[in-house]
Wavefront OBJ file of the C-alpha trace (Angstrom):
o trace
v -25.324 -1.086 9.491
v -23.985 -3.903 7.336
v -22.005 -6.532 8.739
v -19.696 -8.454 6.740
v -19.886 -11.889 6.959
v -16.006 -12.461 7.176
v -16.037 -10.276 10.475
v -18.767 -12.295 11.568
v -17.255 -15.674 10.907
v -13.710 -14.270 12.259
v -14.433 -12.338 15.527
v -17.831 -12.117 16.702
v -17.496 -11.305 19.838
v -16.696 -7.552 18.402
v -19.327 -7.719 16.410
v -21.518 -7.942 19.189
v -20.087 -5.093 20.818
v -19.910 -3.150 18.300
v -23.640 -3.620 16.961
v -24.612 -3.099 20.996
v -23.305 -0.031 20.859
v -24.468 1.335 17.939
v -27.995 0.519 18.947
v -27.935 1.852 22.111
v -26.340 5.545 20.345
v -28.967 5.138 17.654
v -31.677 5.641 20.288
v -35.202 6.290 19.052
v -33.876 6.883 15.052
v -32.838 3.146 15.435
v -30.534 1.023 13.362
v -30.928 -1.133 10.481
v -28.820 -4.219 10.485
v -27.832 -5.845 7.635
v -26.489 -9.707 7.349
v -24.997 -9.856 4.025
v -23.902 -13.260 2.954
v -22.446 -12.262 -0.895
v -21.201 -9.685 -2.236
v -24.871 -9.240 -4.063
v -26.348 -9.005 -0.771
v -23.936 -6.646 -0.056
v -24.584 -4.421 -2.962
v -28.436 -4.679 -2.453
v -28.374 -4.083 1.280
v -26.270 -0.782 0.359
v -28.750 0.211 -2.272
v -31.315 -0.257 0.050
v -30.321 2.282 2.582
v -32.606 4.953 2.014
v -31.605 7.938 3.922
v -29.531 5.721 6.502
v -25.692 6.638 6.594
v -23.954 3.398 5.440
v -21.796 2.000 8.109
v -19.804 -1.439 7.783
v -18.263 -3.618 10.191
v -15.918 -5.442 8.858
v -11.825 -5.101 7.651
v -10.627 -3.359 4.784
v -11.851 -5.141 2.076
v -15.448 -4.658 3.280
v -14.618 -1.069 3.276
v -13.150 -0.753 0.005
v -16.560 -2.441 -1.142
v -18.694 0.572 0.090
v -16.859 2.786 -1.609
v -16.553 1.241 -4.725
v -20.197 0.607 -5.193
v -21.024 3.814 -3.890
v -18.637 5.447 -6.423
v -19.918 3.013 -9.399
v -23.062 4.657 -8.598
v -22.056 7.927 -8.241
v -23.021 8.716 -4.692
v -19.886 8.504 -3.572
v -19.576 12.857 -2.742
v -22.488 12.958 -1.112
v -22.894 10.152 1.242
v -20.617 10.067 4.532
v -19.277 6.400 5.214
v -18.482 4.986 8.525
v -16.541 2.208 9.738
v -16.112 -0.256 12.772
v -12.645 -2.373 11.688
v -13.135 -5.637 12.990
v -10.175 -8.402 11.945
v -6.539 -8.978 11.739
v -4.228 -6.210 12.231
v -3.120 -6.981 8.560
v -6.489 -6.708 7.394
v -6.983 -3.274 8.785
v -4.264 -1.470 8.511
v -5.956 0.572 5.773
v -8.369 2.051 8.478
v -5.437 2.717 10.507
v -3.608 4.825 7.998
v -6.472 6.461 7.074
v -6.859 7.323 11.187
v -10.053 4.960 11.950
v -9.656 3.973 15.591
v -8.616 0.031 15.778
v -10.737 -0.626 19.195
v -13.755 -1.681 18.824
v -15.783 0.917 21.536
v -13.974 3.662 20.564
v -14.282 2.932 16.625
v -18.552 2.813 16.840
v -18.542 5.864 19.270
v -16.367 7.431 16.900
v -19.330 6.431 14.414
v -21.945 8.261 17.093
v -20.225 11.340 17.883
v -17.234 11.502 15.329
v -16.588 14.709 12.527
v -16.875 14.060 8.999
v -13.573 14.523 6.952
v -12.784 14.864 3.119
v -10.818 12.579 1.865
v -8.277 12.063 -1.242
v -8.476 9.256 -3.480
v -7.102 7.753 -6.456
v -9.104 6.466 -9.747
v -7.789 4.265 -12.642
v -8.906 4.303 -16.120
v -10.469 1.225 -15.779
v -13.425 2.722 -13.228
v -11.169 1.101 -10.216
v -10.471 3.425 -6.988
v -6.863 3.367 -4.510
v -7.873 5.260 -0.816
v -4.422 4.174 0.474
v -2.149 3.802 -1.933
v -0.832 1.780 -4.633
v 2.367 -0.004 -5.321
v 4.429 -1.841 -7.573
v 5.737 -4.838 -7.573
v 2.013 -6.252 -5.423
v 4.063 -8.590 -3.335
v 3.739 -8.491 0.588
v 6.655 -6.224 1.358
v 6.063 -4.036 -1.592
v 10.200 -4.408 -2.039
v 12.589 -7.494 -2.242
v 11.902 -10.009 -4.663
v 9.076 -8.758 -6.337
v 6.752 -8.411 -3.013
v 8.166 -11.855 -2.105
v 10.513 -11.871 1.028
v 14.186 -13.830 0.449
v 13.204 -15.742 3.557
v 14.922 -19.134 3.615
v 12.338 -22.361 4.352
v 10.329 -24.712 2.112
v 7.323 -22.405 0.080
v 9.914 -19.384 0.032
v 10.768 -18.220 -3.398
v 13.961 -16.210 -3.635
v 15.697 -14.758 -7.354
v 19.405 -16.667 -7.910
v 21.651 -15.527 -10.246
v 21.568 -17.963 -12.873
v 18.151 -19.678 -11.919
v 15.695 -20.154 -14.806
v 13.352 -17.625 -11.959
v 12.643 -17.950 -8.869
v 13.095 -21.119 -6.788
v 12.578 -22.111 -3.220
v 14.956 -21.107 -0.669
v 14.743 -24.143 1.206
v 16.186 -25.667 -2.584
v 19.033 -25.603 -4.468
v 18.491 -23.594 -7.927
v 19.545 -24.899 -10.784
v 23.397 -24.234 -12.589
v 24.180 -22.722 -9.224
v 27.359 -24.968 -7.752
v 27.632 -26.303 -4.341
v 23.640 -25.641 -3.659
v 22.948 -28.572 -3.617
v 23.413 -32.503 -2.610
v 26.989 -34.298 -4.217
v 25.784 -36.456 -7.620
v 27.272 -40.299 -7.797
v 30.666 -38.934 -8.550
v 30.881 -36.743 -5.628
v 30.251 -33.800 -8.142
v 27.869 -30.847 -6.599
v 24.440 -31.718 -8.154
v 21.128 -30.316 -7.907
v 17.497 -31.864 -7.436
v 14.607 -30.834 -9.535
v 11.313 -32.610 -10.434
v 12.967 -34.824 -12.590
v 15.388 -36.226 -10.116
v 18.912 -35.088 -9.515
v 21.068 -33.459 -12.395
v 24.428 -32.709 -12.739
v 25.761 -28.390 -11.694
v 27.118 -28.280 -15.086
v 24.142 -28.793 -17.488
v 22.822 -27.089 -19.361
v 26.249 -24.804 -19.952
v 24.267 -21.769 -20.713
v 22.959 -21.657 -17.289
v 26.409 -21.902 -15.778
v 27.739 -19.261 -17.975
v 24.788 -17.046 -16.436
v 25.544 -18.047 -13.300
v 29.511 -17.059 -13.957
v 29.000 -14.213 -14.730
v 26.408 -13.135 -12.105
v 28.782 -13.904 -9.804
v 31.284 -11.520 -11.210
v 29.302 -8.870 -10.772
v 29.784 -6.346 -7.648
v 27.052 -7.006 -5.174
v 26.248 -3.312 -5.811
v 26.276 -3.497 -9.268
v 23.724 -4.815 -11.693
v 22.283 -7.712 -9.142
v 22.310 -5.000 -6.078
v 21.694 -8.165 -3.654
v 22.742 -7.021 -0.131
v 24.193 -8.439 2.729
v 20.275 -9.060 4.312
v 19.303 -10.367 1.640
v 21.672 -12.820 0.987
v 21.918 -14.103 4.601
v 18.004 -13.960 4.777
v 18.217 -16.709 1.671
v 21.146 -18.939 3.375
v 24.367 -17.347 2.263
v 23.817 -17.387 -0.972
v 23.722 -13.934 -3.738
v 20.174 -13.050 -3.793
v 18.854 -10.563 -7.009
v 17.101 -8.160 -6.964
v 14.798 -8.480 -9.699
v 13.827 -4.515 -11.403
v 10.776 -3.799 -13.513
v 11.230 -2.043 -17.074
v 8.531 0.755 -16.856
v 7.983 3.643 -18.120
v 6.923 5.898 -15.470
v 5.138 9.595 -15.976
v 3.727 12.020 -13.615
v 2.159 14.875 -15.101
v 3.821 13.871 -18.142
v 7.064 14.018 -16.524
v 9.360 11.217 -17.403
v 10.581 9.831 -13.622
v 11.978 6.058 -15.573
v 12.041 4.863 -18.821
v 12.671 1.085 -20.125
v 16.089 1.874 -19.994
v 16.693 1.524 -16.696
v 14.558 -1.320 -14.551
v 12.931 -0.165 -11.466
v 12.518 -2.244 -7.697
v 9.227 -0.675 -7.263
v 6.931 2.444 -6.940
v 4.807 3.648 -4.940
v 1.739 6.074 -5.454
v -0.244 7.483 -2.333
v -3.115 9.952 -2.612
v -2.913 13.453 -1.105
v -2.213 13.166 2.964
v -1.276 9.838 2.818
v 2.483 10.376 2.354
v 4.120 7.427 2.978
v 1.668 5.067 2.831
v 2.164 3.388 -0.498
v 6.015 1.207 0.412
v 8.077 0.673 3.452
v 10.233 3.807 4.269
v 8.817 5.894 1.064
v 8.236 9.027 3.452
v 6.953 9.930 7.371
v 4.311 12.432 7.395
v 3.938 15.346 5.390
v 5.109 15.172 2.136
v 6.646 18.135 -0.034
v 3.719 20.055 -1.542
v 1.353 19.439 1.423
v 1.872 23.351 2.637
v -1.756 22.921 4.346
v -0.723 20.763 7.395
v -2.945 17.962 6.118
v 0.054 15.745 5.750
v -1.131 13.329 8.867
v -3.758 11.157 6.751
v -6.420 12.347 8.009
v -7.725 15.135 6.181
v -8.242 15.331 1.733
v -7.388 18.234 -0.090
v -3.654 17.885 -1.290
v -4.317 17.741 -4.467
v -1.510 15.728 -5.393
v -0.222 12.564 -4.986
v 3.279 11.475 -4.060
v 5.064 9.145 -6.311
v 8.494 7.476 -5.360
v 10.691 5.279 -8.060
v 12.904 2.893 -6.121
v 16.048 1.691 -8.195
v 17.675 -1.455 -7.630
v 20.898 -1.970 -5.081
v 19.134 0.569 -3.219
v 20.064 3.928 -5.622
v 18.446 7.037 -4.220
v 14.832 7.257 -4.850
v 13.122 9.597 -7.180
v 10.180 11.766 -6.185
v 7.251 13.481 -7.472
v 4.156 15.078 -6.595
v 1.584 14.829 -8.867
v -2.189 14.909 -10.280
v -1.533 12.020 -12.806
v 0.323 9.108 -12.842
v 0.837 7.005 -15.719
v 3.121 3.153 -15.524
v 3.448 1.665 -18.923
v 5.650 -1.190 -19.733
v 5.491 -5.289 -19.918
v 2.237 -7.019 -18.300
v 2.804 -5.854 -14.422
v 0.578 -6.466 -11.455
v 0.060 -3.759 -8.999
v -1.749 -3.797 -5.556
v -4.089 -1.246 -4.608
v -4.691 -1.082 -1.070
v -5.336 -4.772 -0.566
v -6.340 -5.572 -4.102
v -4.364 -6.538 -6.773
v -4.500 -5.845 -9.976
v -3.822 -6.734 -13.260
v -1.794 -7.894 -15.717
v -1.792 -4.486 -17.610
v 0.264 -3.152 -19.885
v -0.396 0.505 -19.139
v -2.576 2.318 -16.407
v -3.126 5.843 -15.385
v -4.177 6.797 -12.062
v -5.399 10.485 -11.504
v -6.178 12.290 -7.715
v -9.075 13.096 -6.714
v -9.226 15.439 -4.363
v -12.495 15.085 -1.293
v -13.718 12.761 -3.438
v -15.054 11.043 -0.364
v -15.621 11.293 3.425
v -14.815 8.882 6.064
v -16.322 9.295 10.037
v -13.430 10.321 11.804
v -12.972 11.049 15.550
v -13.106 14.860 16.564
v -9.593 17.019 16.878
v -8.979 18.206 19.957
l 1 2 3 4 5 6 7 8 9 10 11 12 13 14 15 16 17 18 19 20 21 22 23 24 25 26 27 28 29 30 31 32 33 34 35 36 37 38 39 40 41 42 43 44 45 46 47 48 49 50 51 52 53 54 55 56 57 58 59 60 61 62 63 64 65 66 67 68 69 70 71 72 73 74 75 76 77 78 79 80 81 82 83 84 85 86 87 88 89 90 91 92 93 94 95 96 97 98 99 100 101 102 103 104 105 106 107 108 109 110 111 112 113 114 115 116 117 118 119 120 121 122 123 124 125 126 127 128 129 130 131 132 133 134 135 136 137 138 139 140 141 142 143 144 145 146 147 148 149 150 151 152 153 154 155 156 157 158 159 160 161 162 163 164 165 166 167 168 169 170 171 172 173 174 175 176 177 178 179 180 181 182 183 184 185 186 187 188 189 190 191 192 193 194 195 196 197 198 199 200 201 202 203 204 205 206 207 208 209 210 211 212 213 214 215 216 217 218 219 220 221 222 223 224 225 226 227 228 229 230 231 232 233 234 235 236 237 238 239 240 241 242 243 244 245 246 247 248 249 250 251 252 253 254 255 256 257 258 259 260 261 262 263 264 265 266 267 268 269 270 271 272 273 274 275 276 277 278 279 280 281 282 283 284 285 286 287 288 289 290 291 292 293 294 295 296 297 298 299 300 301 302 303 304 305 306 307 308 309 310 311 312 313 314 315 316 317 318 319 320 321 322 323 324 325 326 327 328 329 330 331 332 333 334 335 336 337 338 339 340 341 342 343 344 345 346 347 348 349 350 351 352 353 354 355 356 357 358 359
């Protein structure tokens, strides 16, 4: 039993529950606990488990750590890992998609009495593993604003037509008239770290800025009506990616077109990857293992969302490959990068989670 020290710094009143009930299901076998306070001590508690079945308390993070060293070593197949979520709702949420129960009691019974289940997963070429699913832009909401939302406040950064990149919402951005406070001559001006400056200057900016706000809202910007209002009125853009995107070497976007984002998800975890990329089964899963909860699909869906909201493209597929300028992408709640080209491959019951019984 290995405890991560986050869980036991955050909530330890679960903790407590959770080790109490381990121990008293353990019975005469009895339970090792483990107190890591590093990651090494982490790694060396792991490696020190003998014939004991790993189980962590913790959030997802700590679980992603299990399996990662247990697939560095190559152990990964053959040794069943369980998992007590203890933390923020946004720091499990990979347990929940992956169908760990989020109370505390039920998840160590679940532990005690649960069925083992093979699950999907995703590797990288660079030795790095995805159980959930990956996406593209990293950013929070996976979506608007590369992952950032067009919220308007003070620490909010929003895309402007005609702004250098992104600025503040709370803040006027640059060559962008009547954003911002009137200059000595009653003139719109705007404030930056060098004090206020006139709308006009420099004239490149502005000519940007004319012409952005020429273009149809559903044209090359593709700002809509929420996202404008969420960033106080004014024409918010959507930024897009230039990537090229294969699955199975199958061209799904080229560097032609930019792309919002894309999603990857492993097997029965359709859906997982971005907000609204699918609900439940997704085409190919014939097996009825669509619900997350079971390996086996083989194939991973991918989904290509355009800019201005164009219909998405979709793919099922054993190989993924993004190329394109240095991106970030976040895998489950990692991210990654700067790359300029990663290929991510299923594999299928590469691993298997404690799950509670069907039925």
């Amino acid at each position: 039993m290995v405890i991560d020290p986050v869980a036991r710094s955050t909530d330890g009143e679960s903790v407590r529950i959770a080790r109490d009930v381990l121990c008293a299901g353990a019975g005469g076998s009895g339970a090792k606990i483990c107190l890591p306070e590093g990651p090494e001590e982490f790694a060396r508690a792991l490696a020190r488990r003998g014939q004991r079945r790993p189980v962590v308390i913790g959030d997802d993070r700590a679980l992603l750590r299990v399996v990662g060293l247990l697939h560095r070593e190559r152990e990964l197949a053959g040794v069943p890992v369980s998992m007590v979520p203890v933390g923020a709702p946004a720091a499990v949420a990979l347990s929940r998609s992956l169908g760990v129960p989020q109370d505390t009691v039920a998840a160590a019974r679940t532990v005690l009495d649960g069925a083992e289940r093979a699950m999907d997963l995703l590797t990288d070429d660079s030795g790095g593993i995805v159980l959930g699913g990956l996406r593209i832009p990293c950013g929070r909401d996976g979506g608007r604003n590369g992952g950032r939302r067009a919220t308007a406040g003070p620490g909010r950064r929003v895309f402007v037509p005609g702004a250098a990149g992104p600025v503040d919402a709370g803040e006027p951005a640059a060559g962008v008239e009547g954003a911002g406070p009137s200059g000595a001559d009653g003139s719109p001006a705007v404030v930056g770290a060098d004090g206020p400056r006139p709308w006009w200057g420099p004239a490149a900016r502005t000519a940007r800025t004319a012409l952005a706000l020429l273009a149809p809202a559903s044209g090359r910007w593709g700002a809509s009506r929420t996202e404008a209002g969420a960033a106080g009125g004014r024409r918010v853009r959507v930024p897009g990616q230039r990537l090229r995107i294969e699955a199975d070497g199958v061209l799904l976007a080229d560097l032609d077109r930019p792309v919002r984002g894309v999603s990857v998800v492993p097997g029965g975890q359709a859906g997982a990857g971005w907000p609204g990329a699918g609900t439940g089964r997704g085409e190919g899963v014939g097996d009825g293992r669509g619900d997350g909860r079971d390996g086996g699909g083989e194939l991973a869906e991918v989904v290509v969302h355009w800019p201005g909201g164009g219909h998405p493209v979709r793919a099922r597929a054993r190989a993924v490959t993004v190329s394109g300028a240095d991106f970030h992408y976040r895998a489950d709640a990692v991210v990654g990068g700067p790359v300029r080209t990663r290929t991510w491959t299923v594999q299928p019951g590469a691993w298997r989670l404690q799950l509670p019984r069907r039925g």
